[in-house]
N, C-alpha and C positions, 0 to 999 in steps of 0.2 A: 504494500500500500504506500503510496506516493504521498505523504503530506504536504506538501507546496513544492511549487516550479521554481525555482532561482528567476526564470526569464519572466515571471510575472509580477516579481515582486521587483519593480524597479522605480518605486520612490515618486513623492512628487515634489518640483519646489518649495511648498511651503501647504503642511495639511493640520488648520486646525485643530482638527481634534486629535491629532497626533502631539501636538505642541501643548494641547491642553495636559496630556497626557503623563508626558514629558516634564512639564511644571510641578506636576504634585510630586513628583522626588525630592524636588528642590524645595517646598516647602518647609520641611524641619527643620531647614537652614536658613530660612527667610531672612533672618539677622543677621545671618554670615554676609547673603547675598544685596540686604542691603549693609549694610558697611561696606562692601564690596566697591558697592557704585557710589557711595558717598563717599572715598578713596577717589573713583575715577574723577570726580566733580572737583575738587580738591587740583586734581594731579594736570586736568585741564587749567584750570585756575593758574598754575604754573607755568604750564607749556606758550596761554596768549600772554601771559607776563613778562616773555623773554622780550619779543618786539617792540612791546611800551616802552620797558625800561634803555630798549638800546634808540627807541625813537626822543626820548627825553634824552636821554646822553648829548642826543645829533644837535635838536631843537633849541632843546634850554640852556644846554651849555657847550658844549663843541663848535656851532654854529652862532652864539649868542654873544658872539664877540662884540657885534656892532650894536646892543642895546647901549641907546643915550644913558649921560650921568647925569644927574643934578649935582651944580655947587650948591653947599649950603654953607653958611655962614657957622664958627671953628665952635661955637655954645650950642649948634643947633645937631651940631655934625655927631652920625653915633660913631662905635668904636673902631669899627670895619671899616669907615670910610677911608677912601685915599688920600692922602695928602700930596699933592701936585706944585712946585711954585706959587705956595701959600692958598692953595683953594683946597678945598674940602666935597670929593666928589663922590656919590655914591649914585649905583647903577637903578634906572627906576625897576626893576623886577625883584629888586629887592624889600621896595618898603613892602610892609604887609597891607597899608591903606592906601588912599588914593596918590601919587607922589605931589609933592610942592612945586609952587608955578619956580621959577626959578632960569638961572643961566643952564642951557645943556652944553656937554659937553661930547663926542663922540668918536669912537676907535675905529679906524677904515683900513683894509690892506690893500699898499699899494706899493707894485716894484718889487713883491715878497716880504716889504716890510712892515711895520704897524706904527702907524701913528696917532694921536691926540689927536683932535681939530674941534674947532668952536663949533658951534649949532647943530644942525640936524636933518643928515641926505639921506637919500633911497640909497639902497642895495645898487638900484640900476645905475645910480649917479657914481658908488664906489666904484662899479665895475670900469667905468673910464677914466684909466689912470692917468692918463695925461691932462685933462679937464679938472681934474682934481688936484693935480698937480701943481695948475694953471690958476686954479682960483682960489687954492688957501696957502698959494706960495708956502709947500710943504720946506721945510731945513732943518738943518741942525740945531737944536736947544740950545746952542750957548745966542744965535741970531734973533730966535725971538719965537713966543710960543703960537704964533701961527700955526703951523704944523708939527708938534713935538714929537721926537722921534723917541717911540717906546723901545727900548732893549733891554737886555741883562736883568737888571733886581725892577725897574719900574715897572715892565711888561710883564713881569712873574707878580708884582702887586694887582695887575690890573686882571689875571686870570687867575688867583693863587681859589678865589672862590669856586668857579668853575673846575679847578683842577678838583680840588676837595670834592666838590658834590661826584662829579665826573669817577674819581675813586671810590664815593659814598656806593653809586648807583650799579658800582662795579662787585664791589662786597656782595650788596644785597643780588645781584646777578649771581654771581656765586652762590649764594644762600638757598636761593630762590629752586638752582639747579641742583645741590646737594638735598631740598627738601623733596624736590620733583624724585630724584635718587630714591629716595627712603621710603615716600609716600609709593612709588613703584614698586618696591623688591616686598612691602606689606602687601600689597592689594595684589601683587602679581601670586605670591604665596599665597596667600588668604582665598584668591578667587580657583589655583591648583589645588589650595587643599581641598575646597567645598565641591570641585567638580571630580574630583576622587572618591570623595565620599559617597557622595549621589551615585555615581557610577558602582562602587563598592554597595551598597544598596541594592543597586539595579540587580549586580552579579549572582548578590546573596539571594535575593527573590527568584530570581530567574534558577538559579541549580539549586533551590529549594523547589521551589516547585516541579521542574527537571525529575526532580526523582518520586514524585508523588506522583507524576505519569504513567499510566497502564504500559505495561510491554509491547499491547501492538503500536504504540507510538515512538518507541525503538526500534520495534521491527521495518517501519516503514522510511526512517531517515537515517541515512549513514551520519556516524560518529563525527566524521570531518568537519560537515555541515554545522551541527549540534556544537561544538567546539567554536567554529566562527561566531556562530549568535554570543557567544558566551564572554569570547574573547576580542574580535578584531569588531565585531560591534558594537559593543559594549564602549571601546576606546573611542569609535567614530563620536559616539554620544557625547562622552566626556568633552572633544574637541569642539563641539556645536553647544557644549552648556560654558568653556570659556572661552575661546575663538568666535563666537558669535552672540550667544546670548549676553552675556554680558559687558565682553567688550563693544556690543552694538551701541550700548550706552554713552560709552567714550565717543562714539562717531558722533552721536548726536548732541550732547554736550560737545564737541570742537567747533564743530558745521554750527549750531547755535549761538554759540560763544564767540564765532569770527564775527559773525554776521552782524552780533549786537556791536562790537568793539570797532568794526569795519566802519559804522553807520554813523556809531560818536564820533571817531574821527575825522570824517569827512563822509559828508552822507554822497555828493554828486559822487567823488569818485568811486563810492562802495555799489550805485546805480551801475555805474561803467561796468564795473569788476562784474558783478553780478548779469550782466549779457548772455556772458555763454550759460550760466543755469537751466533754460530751456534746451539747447542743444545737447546738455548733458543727460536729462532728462528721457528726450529720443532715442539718444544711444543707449542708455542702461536700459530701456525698457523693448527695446529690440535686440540686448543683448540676452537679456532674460528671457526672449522665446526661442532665440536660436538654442543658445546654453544650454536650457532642458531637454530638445530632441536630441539633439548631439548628447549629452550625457547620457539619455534613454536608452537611445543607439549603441553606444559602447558598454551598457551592462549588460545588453542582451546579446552584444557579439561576447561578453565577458565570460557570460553563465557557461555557454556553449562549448567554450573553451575549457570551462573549469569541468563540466559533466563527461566531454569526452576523453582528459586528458583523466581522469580520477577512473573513469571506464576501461581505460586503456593499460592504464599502471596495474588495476586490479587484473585483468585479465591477460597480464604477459605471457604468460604460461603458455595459452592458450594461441596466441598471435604468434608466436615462435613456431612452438610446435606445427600450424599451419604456415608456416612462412606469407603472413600476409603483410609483412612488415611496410614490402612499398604500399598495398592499398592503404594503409592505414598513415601512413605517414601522405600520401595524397587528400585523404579526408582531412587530415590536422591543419595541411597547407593550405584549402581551401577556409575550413573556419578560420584559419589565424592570419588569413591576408584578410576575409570579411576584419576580421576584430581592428587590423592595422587600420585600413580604411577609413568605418567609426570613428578611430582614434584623431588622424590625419584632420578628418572634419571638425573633432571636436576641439584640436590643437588648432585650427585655422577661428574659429570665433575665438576665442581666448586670446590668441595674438593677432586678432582685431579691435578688439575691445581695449586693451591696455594703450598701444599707441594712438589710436583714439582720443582716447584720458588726455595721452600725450599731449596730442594737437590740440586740444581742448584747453587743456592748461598754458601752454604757449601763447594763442591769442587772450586765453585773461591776461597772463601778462604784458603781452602785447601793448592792450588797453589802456592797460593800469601806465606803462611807460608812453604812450598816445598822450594821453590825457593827462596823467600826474606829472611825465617830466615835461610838458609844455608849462603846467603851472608853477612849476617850479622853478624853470626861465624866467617868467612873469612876474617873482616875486607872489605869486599867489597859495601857494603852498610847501612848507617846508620839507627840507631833503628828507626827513624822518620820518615822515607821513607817509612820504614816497616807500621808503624803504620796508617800513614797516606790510604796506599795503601788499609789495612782493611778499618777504617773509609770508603773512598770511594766507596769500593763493596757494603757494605752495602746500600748508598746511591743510588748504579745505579742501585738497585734489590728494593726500595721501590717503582720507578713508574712501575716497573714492576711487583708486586705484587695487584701494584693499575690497575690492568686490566681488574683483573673482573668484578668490581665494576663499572670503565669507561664502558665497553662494556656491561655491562647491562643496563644500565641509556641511552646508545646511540641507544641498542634494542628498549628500551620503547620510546624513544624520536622519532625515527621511525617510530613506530608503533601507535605514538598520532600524531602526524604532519602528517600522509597518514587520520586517519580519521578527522583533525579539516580542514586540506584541503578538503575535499569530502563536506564537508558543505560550507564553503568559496567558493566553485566552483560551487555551484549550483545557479544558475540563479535564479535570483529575479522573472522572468517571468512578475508580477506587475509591467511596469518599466513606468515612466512619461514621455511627449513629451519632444522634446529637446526646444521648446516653449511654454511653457503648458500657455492657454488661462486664463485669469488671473479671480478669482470670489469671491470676496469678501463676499456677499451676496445673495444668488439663492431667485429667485422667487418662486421655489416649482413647477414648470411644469415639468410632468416627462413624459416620453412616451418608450416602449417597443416597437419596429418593427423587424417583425418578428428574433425570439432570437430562435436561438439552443444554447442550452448547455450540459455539458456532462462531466463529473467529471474524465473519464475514455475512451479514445479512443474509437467513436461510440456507447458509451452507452448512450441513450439522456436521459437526464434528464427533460428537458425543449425541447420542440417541436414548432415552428412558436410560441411564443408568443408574440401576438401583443396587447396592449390597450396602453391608456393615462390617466393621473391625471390631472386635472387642480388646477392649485394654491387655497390651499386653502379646499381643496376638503379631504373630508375621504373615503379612501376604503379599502372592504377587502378584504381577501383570504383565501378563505375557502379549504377545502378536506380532502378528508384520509393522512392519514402517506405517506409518499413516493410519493405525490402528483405530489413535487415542487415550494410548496409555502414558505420553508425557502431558498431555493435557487434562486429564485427573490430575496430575501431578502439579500444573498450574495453576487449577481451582482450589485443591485444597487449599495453596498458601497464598489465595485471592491474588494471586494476580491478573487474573479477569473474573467477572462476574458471568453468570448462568445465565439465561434467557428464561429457562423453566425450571423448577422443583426446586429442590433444597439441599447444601451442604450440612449436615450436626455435627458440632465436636461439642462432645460431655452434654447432650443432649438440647443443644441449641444450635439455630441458626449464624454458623460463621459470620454472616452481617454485621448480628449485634454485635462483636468483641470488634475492639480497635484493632485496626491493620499490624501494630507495633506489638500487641498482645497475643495473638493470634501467631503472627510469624516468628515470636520468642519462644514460643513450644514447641514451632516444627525445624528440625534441623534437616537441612538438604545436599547432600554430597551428588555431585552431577557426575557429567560424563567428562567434558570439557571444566577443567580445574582452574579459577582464576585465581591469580597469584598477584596481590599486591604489592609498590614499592616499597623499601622499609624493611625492617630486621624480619625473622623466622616467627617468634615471639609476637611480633606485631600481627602478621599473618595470622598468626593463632586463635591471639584474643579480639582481633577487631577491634583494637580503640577501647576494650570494653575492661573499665579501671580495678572491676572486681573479680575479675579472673589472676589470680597472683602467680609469679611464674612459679611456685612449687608447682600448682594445678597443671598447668602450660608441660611442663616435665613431667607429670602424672600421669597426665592422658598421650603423650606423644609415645610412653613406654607403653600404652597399655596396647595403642592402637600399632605398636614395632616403627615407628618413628626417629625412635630416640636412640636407634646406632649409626644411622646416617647423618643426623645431626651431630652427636659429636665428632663425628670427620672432620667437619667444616672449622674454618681457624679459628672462627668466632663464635665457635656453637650459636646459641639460640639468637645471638646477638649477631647475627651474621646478615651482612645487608645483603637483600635481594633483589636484582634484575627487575627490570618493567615483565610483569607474565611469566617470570619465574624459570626463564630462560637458562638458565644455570643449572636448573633442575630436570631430569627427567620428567616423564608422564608419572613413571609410578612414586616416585619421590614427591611428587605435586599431589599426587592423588592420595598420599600419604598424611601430608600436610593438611589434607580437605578433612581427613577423618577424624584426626585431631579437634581440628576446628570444631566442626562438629558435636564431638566428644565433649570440650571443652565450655559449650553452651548448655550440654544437660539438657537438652530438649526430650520434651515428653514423647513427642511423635522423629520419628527418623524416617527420613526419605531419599531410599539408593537409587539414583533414577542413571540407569547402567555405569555404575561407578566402577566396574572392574574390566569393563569392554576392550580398552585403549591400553592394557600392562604389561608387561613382561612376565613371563610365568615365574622369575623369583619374588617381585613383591606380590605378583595372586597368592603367593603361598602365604605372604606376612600378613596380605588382609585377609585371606580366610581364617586363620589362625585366629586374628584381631575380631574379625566380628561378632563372636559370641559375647565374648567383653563387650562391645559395643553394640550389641540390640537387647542385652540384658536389660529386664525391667522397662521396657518400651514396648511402646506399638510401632512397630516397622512396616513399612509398605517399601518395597523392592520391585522394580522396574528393570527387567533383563531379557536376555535374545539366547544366554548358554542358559540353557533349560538345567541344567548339571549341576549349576548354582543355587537353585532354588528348591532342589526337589524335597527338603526338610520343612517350607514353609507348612506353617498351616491353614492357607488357604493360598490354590489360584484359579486368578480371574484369566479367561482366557477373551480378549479382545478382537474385534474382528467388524471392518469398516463404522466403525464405531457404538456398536454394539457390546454387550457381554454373550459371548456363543456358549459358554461354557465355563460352572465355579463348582470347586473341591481340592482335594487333595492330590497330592502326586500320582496315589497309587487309585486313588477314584476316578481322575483322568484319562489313566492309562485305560482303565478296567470299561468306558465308555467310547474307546476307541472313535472317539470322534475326531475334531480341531486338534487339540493338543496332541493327544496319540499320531498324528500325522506326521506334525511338527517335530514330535518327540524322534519318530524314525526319521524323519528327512535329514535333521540335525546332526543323529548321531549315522547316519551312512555316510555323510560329509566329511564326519570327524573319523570314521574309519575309513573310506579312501583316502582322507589327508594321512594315517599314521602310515597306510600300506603304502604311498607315493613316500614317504621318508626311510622306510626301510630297503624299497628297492633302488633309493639314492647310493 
């Protein structure tokens, strides 16, 4: 069974109720996430503070050479003023009221150099050095203070204020940048931590839930897949709760924060600047409908890529052995030039889009140099206006730049939040009562009344299956393949539900007991042994803190365990391989018995645990099993009839039916099913011994 397409689940730009969805993670954090952004408000605050302070450096004092002084008369004069060949001059931007009517005085550069002069010219007048030259007969200070020539200690008097603020404005630049620093590496931390979190949340719900899934929803999606939702979407998330969702913030506090600081400083030229905003406009929102196919495009050359190369790796074996190698490598070359293609397309919007930006951003500048540096010729607006005004295009064109990047990260965050929900929403179907009947310890009375089952709508698997165990009692289950005797063996321990009739253990409906209750009393040794990462020991007890290793050593001797373990350099404490690869089958399936053993389960279930061994450890588990079904109800699942023939009871299985239930020798004596199986089996095993003798 197929639970979703990869090629259908391919996202959308932006899906409400997915986003809705998304949010409530982030909920318990809500304080993280606002402090987060009240950091970003903060950190902006910072970033349009750089250009102010370097346009007041330009303005006020850099540039602010040529504000007029007042003389004031030497009782009137404050501390700072200059003293000049007996006058007393101080700059009018310094008073803090209106300044006094008064003699001006003012600083012009002319020839590279700086001089004094009486009254009070335009800029445009300075700029004509000759003319000014001409009319305030500039000389030498010992000739006459017409024109004084400022140098050495008087010129460092007439700037030493400006120098100072100029260093003042510089510090707090500094300051300003060291707090941007700090206020960054918090919010940048603070906003990693909370989207770890939320994502660590996400992971824990999701492989929580993961294992509260019925088996046929394993059966039907390979591991690989199952593994990505878990892992590489889960990250996608994280990237789209701080690369987008939050950082989103920042963009709109900048873009808002230009706009206002744009407008106080000169509202006509922030009009100018603001021209291209429409254009920009057009392009993002034609970049947005290309963006989406083109990305749509290349998940589903993606998928196709990932299903046939996952198809193909699994079934090497099978492509060799047939030497189909060139068709299949012709099939890959055709998908994976489709997938290039996709790609090709979806790289040509992207780098259309960004140089765009480009060109977009250029003529704001443009504009801004149009219009700002003519007024600045004209004495109509100062150089720091100007400059600042660049500074800030540039800055309103970086989150706009940063869009492709946002809106790809918000595609893929989409497009993993539609499949880690499709998991998340699938019903547990396994679910326990809302008073699940409480059991500590089962008797071992199990009974089957009349059971259908059926893996698949109306496919029955199991047909009225009715018998009983009595505590205590071993039986088996015998049949061909496809019988239904490992699917008994999956209802008992609920891992799927019946369709009809009733499971009892200790004289109730398995329903009522909790899944967790229920599967603590039945221990299950399979065919196929899974071996976890992790020491021998651990394998043992399963995490499980009150099994102590004396027990662990108890049961591994009882079950013949425990001389192959100490082999090992680190006996019990010996780390093991991913699947226990180190290990044999019968050494693995030794380990399984243990386990087993080890849980004390009321009910045991050998579902062909001896099939896959070497005939030295069938000898250490027959040996072992008496030990280990003593005091139990056993139910044994097997195909060598030889192994069972002590049971006290078997069911003999057949296309999902019971054909026939008794004892070994009851079977025999009704020479039906079993009696058949019983010769066919053993004619097998006697041509196999007479084919070794005449070897």
């Amino acid at each position: 069974m197929q639970y979703f397409h990869e090629e259908e689940q391919l996202g959308k730009a932006y899906d409400a109720r997915l986003m809705k969805r998304l949010l409530a993670y982030a909920k318990p954090y809500w304080a993280l996430v606002l402090f987060s952004i009240f950091l970003l408000l903060l950190i902006t605050g910072t970033e349009l503070a750089r250009p102010l302070l370097i346009q007041m450096a330009i303005d006020d004092h850099i540039n602010a050479y040529d504000v007029p002084y007042v003389a004031l008369p030497a009782h009137e004069a404050p501390e700072e003023a200059i003293e000049l060949n007996g006058r007393f001059l101080y700059r009018e931007d310094w008073f803090e009221e209106e300044p006094p009517t008064g003699e001006r005085f003012q600083v012009i550069r002319a020839e590279g150099e700086y001089f004094l002069i009486p009254g009070v010219i335009s800029r445009d007048t300075q700029r004509e050095v000759e003319e000014i030259n001409r009319i305030y007969n500039i000389t030498t200070p010992e000739e006459n203070f017409t024109g004084f020539l400022l140098e050495g200690e008087e010129l460092r008097q007439f700037r030493s204020r400006d120098i100072s603020s100029v260093i003042r404005l510089g510090l707090i630049f500094l300051l300003i940048i060291s707090l941007g620093f700090g206020l960054n590496y918090a919010q940048v931390y603070m906003l990693q931590y909370t989207g770890q979190k939320i994502v660590y949340d996400i992971r824990q719900e999701l492989f929580n839930h993961m294992e509260n899934l019925p088996l046929s929803f394993f059966d039907g999606n390979p591991v690989g897949r199952l593994v990505t939702r878990v892992t590489n979407d889960t990250q996608t998330l994280h990237e789209m709760y701080t690369a987008v969702l939050v950082n989103l913030f920042r963009d709109i506090f900048m873009l808002v924060g230009i706009i206002i600081v744009m407008v106080s400083l000169n509202w006509r030229l922030a009009l100018i600047s603001f021209a291209v905003l429409p254009l920009i406009f057009v392009v993002t929102v034609i970049f947005r409908i290309k963006a989406r196919d083109a990305y749509r495009q290349v998940r589903v050359k993606l998928a196709r890529i990932n299903a046939f190369f996952s198809e193909n790796i699994s079934g090497m074996r099978i492509v060799q052995i047939f030497k189909q190698e060139a068709r299949k490598f012709k099939e890959f070359d055709h998908i994976n030039t489709d997938h290039f293609k996709a790609s090709m397309r979806e790289l040509k919007v992207f780098a259309i889009f960004r140089p765009s930006m480009e060109i977009l951003y250029a003529m704001g500048v443009a504009l801004i140099l149009w219009f700002g540096g003519g007024s600045v010729l004209q004495n109509v607006l100062e150089f720091g206006v100007l400059y600042a005004f660049i500074n800030y295009m540039e800055q309103f064109f970086r989150p706009i730049n940063d869009l492709t990047e946002k809106y790809n990260i918000l595609q893929s965050a989409m497009a993993s939040a539609e499949r880690i929900f499709m998991i998340r929403d699938r019903d547990p179907v396994i679910k326990d009562p809302a008073e699940p009947k409480p059991l500590a310890s089962a008797r071992g009375h199990i009974e089957f009344k009349n059971v259908w089952f059926a893996y698949q709508d109306d496919e029955w698997v199991l047909r009225d299956i009715s018998f009983s165990i009595e505590p205590g009692e071993t039986v088996a289950l015998v049949g061909a393949t496809g019988a239904g005797k490992s699917s008994i063996i999956n209802l008992l321990s609920r891992f799927y539900d019946i369709q009809k009739g009733s499971i009892l253990l200790d004289g109730y409906d398995i329903r009522n007991y909790s899944t967790h209750d229920l599967r603590r009393n039945i221990g299950l040794v399979l065919q196929d042994v899974f071996i976890f990462s992790g020491t021998v020991k651990d394998n043992i007890r399963l995490n499980n803190k009150e099994i102590s290793d004396q027990r662990i050593e108890k049961v591994s001797r009882l079950v013949n365990a425990h001389t192959f373990i100490e082999k090992l350099p680190a006996r019990y404490d010996e780390e093991v391989m991913e699947r226990g690869l180190t290990f044999s089958s019968g050494q693995r399936q030794l380990l399984a018995f243990a386990r087993a053993l080890a849980f004390d389960p009321a009910v045991l279930v050998l579902d062909e645990a001896t099939a896959n061994i070497d005939t030295e450890t069938e000898i250490l588990i027959q040996d072992a099993l008496p030990r280990l079904m003593a005091g139990r109800t056993n139910i044994v699942v097997a195909h060598r009839l030889s192994t069972i023939q002590n049971a006290d009871k078997i069911i003999v299985m057949h296309k999902g039916k019971i054909r026939e239930m008794g004892s070994h020798q009851e079977l025999l004596d009704q020479k039906g099913l079993y009696y058949k199986l019983y010769l066919l089996q053993y004619k097998e095993d006697f041509e196999g011994e007479l084919g070794k003798v005449s070897s």
